[in-house]
GUBA-501655 format. One line per 4 residues: their letters; for each residue x, y, z of C-alpha. Coordinates in steps of 0.25 Angstrom, whole numbers, plus 5000, padded with zeros to 4 digits. Example, Ala and Ser with C-alpha at 12.3 -4.5 7.8 and 13.67 -1.06 7.14 Angstrom:
2
AS) 5049:4982:5031 ~ 5055:4996:5029 $
***
This chain:
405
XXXX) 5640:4391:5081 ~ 5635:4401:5075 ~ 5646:4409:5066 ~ 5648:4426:5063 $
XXXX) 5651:4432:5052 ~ 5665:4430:5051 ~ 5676:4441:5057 ~ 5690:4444:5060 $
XXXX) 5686:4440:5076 ~ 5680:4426:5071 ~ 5693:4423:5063 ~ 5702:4425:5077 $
XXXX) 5691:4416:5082 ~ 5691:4404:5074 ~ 5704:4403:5066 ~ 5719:4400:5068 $
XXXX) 5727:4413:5070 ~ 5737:4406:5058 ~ 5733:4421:5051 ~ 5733:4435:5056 $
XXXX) 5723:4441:5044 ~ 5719:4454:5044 ~ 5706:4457:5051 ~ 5696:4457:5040 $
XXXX) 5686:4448:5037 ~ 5683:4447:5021 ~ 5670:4444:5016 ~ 5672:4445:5000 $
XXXX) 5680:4448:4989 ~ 5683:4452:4974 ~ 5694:4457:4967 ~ 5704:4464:4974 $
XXXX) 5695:4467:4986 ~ 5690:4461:4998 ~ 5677:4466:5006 ~ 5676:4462:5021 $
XXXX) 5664:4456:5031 ~ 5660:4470:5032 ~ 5661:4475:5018 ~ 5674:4483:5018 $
XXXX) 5682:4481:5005 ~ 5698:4479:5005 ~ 5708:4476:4994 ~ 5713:4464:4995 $
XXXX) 5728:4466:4992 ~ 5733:4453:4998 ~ 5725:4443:4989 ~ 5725:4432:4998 $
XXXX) 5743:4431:4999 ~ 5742:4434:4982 ~ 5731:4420:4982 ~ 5722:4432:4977 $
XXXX) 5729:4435:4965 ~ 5717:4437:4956 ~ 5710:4445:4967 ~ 5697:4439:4973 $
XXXX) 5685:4430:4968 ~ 5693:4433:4952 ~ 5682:4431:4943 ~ 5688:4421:4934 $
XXXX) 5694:4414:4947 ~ 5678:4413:4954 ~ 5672:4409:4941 ~ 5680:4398:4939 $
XXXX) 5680:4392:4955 ~ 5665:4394:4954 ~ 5664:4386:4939 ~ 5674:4376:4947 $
XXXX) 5665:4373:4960 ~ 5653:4370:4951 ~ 5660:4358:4945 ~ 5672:4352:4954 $
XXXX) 5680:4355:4966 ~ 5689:4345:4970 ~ 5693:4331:4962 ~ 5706:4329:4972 $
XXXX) 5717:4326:4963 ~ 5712:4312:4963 ~ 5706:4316:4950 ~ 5707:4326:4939 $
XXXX) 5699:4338:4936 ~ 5697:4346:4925 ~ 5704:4358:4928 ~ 5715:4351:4934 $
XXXX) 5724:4350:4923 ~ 5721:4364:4916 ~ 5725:4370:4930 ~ 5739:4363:4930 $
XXXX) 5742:4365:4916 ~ 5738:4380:4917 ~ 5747:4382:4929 ~ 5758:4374:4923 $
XXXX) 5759:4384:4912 ~ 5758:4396:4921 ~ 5770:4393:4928 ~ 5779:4386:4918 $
XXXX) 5778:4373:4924 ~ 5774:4356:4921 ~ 5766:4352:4931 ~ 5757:4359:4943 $
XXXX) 5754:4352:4955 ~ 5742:4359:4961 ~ 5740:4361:4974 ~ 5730:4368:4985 $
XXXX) 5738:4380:4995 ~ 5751:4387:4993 ~ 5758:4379:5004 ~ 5754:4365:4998 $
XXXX) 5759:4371:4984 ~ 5774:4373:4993 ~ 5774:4359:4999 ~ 5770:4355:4986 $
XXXX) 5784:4359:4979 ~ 5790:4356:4991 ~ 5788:4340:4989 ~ 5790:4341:4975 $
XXXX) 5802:4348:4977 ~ 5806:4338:4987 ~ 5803:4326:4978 ~ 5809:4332:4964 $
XXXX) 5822:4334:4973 ~ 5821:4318:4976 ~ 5816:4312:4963 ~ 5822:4324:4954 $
XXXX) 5835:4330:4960 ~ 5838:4317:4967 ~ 5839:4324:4982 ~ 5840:4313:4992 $
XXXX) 5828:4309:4999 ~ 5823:4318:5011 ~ 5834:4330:5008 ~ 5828:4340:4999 $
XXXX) 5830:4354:5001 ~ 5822:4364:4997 ~ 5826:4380:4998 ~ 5817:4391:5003 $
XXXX) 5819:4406:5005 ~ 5817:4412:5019 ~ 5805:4420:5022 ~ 5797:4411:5012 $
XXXX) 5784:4409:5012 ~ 5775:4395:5006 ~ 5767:4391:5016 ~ 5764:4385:5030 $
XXXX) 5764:4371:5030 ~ 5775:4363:5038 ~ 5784:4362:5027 ~ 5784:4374:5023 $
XXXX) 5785:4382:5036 ~ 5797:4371:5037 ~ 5806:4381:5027 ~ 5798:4396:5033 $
XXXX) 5807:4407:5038 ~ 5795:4413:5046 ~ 5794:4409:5060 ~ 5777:4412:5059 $
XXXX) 5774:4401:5047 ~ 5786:4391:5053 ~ 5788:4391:5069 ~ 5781:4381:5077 $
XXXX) 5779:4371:5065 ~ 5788:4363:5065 ~ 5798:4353:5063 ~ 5799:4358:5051 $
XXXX) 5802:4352:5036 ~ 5815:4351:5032 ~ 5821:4351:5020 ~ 5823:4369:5018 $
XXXX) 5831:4378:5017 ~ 5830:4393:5017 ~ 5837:4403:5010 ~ 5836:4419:5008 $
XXXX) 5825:4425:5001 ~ 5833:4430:4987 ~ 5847:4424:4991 ~ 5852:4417:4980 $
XXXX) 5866:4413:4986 ~ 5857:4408:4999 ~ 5848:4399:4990 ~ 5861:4394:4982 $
XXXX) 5868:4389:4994 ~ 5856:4383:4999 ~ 5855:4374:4987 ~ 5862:4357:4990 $
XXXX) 5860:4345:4984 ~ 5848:4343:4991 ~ 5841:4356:4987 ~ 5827:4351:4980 $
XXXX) 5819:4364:4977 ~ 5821:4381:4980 ~ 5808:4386:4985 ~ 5804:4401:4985 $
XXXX) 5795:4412:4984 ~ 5798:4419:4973 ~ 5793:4433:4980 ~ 5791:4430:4994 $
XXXX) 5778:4433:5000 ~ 5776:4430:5015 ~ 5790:4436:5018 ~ 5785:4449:5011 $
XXXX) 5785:4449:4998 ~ 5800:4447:4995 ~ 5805:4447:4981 ~ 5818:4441:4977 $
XXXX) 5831:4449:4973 ~ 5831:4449:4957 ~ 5837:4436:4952 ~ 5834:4428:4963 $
XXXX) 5822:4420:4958 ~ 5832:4417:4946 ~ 5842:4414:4953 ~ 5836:4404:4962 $
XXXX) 5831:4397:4949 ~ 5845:4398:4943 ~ 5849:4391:4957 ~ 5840:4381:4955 $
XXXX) 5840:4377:4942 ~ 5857:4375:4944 ~ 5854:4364:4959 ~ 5843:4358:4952 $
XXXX) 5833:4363:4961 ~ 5818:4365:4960 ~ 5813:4380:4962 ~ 5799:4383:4969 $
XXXX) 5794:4394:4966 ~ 5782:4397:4977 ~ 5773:4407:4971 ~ 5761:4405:4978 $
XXXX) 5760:4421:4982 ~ 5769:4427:4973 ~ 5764:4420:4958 ~ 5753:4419:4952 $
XXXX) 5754:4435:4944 ~ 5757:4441:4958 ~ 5771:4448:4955 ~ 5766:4452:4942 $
XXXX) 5772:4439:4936 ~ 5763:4425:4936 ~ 5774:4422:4946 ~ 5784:4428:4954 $
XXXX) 5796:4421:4946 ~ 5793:4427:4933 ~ 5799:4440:4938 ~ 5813:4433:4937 $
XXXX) 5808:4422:4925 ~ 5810:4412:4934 ~ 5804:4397:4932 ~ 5805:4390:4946 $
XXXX) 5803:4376:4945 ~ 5793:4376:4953 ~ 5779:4385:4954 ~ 5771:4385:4968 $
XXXX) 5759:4392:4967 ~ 5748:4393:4975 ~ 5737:4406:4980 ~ 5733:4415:4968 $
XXXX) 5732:4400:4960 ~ 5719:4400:4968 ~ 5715:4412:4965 ~ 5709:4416:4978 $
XXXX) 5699:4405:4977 ~ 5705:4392:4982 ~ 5719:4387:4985 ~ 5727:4383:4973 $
XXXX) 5742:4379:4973 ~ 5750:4373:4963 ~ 5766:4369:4961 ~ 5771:4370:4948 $
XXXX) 5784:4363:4941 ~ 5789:4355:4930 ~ 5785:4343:4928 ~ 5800:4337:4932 $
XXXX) 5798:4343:4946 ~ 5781:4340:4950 ~ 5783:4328:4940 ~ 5790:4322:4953 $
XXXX) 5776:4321:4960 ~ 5768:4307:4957 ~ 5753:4303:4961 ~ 5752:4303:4976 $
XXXX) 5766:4310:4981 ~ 5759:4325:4983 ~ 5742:4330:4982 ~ 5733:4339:4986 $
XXXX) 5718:4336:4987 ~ 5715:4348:4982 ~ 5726:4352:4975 ~ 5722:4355:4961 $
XXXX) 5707:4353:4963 ~ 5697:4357:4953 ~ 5695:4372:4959 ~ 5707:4375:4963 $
XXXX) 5710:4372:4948 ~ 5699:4379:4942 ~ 5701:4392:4949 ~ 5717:4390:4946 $
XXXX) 5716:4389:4931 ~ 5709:4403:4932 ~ 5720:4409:4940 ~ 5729:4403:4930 $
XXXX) 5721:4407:4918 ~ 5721:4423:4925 ~ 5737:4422:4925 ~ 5740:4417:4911 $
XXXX) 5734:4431:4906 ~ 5745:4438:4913 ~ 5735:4450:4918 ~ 5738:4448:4933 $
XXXX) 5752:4447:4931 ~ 5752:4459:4925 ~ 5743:4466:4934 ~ 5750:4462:4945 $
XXXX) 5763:4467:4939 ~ 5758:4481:4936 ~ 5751:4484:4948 ~ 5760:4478:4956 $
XXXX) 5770:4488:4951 ~ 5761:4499:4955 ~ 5761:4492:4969 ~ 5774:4492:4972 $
XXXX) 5776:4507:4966 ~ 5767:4512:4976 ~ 5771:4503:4988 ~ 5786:4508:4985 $
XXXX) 5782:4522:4984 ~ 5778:4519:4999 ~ 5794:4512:5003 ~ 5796:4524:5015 $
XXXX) 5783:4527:5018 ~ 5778:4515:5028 ~ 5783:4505:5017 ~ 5797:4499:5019 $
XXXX) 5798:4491:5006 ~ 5790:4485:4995 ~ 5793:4470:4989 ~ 5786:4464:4979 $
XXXX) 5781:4460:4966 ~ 5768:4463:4959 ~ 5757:4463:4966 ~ 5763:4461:4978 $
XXXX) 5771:4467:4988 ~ 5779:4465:5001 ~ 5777:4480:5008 ~ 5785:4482:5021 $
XXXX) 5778:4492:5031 ~ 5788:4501:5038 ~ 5786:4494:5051 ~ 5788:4508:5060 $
XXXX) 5774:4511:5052 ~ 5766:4498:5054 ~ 5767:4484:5054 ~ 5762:4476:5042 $
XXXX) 5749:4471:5049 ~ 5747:4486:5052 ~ 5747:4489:5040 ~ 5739:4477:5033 $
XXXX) 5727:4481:5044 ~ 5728:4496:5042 ~ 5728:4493:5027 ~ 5716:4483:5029 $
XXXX) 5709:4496:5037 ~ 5711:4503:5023 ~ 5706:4491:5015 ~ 5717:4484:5010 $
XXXX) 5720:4471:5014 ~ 5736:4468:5015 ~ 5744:4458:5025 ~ 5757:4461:5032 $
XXXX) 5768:4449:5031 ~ 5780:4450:5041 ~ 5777:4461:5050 ~ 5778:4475:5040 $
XXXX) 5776:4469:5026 ~ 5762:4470:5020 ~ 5760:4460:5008 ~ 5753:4466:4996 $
XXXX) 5747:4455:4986 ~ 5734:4463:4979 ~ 5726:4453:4970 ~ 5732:4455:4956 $
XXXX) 5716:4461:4951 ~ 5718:4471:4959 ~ 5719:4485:4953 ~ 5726:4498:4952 $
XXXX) 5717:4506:4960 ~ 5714:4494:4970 ~ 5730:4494:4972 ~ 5731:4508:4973 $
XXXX) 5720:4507:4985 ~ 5728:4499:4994 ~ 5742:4505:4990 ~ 5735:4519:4995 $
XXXX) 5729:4512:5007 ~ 5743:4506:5011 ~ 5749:4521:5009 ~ 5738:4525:5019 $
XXXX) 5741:4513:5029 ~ 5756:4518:5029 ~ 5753:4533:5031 ~ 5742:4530:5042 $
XXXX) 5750:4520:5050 ~ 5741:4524:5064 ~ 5730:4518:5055 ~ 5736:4506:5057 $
X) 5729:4493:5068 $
***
């Protein structure tokens, strides 16, 4: 068989409709932008669900990949490599934490914590066998495999999947009282978001982040903090709890540890919680494997300067200036932190695919979430005038609405 250059036709063709991506086909990319099959440039202000924080092919990020496939790829954790213990004790020190249990994709770093949850609950807390609970917010979002779409509030990533994994339950979203009452005997570990993502960029009431820790720390209860989309210096902070100077007990990172170049994921604790793990109980193959870990340390290595944080915190507020200064004029609300921002588009207007394919028309690249919200996540390179670029163009989308597909 012989195969075409690829297109938005052979896509539908040959793949599983699990995404419904916008149709453009991209070729190549550097920085903050993204050029197509047939040369047209766009701005790239979704970075790949925040995995692009350090925008793409980051020189520093590319150099060291490329130094790293020269020499070794993959040992297995069978063996030790030479970055190996450089990676975890880099990471240990950027979030606080003993021990790092490294891992491949966002979702295995979830059922990672989940099973060390589980099992610090038995050997730890002293839970009965098979009656752990662990606490989730509604609207919350970690992942797609069967456990985890066991504790999902959305009909899309749950129904049709089951029988489902017990051992949940769901609270509000920023309810303290809902989260205290929900808290027994048998309550093992608290997992949230700390700024929900997938649900639309949500960021808790003030105090609530402290308050679940203070909650807690009083039931002898382990907090998972899932910071796969909203750490790593994309709220202006190197994560999302710094806001409220909150420690969880547990970090799960995963996307921008990669950065952009190949899947990386991690969980993070003390070493009284992942010390609970013995040889054989929990791996990965590739967990932790010799690229992963060289391209890792440099993303580390970019976040203990503190540039990107900061960068992020100060053009993140002259993104949510603007944004807000469009509340009322097709824009219902604005939520977010950062670089990053949760933007409801007055439905009587457009919906929010409307709005991501007439901005893609204008060569921006956004994605709806939820119907009228468009998720804004630019690479944290990107610059002043590169922002100002696709904030003029979505004022344009919402002042042109019969532009719209």
């Amino acid at each position: 068989m012989k195969l075409t250059p690829s297109s938005v036709a052979d896509a539908q063709r040959w793949t599983a409709h699990n995404y419904h991506p916008l149709p453009v086909v991209i070729a190549s990319a550097e920085g903050s932008w993204v050029t197509d099959v047939d040369g047209k440039r766009y701005l790239d202000c979704l970075a790949g669900y925040s995995a692009l924080n350090f925008g793409h092919r980051h020189p520093a990020l590319i150099a060291a990949a490329h130094a790293q496939l020269d020499r070794l790829t993959l040992t297995s954790r069978a063996f030790i490599h030479d970055h190996f213990a450089e990676f975890c004790h880099r990471l240990a020190e950027l979030t606080g934490q003993d021990l790092v249990l490294p891992m491949n994709t966002g979702a295995e770093a979830v059922e990672s914590a989940v099973k060390v949850a589980r099992k610090w609950g038995y050997q730890v807390k002293g839970v009965p066998a098979g009656r752990a609970r662990i606490i989730v917010a509604a609207n919350n979002f970690h992942g797609r495999t069967t456990t985890i779409v066991s504790f999902s509030t959305d009909s899309d990533a749950r129904d049709d999947y089951g029988p489902y994994t017990p051992g949940f339950a769901v609270v509000p979203f920023g309810d303290l009282d809902a989260l205290a009452d929900a808290i027994d005997e048998h309550t093992v570990a608290v997992l949230l978001e700390p700024i929900q993502g997938e649900a639309g960029v949500i960021v808790p009431p003030d105090g609530y982040l402290a308050g679940v820790r203070q909650l807690c720390t009083a039931n002898n209860v382990l907090f998972l903090a899932d910071e796969i989309q909203s750490g790593l210096g994309r709220t202006g902070y190197t994560f999302a709890v710094d806001h409220d100077g909150v420690q969880p007990d547990m970090h799960i990172l995963g996307k921008a540890l990669g950065g952009g170049i190949v899947p990386v994921s991690a969980v993070a604790a003390s070493r009284s919680v992942l010390g609970v793990l013995k040889p054989g109980q929990h791996g990965s193959t590739f967990g932790g494997n010799p690229l992963a870990c060289a391209v890792a340390i440099e993303v580390v290595k970019l976040l203990e300067k503190g540039e990107y944080q900061q960068r992020s915190a100060e053009l993140g507020a002259l993104m949510h200036a603007r944004l807000n200064s469009l509340v009322g004029q097709g824009i219902t609300a604005v939520r977010g932190r950062g670089l990053w921002a949760g933007v409801d588009i007055d439905p009587s207007l457009m919906t929010g695919r409307q709005a991501a394919e007439a901005l893609m028309a204008h060569g921006v690249l956004v994605k709806e979430t939820h119907g009228s919200t468009l998720r804004l996540a630019p690479p944290l390179v990107i610059t002043e005038p590169e922002l100002d670029f696709a904030l003029d163009r979505l004022e344009t989308t919402l002042h042109q609405p019969s532009g719209r597909s």
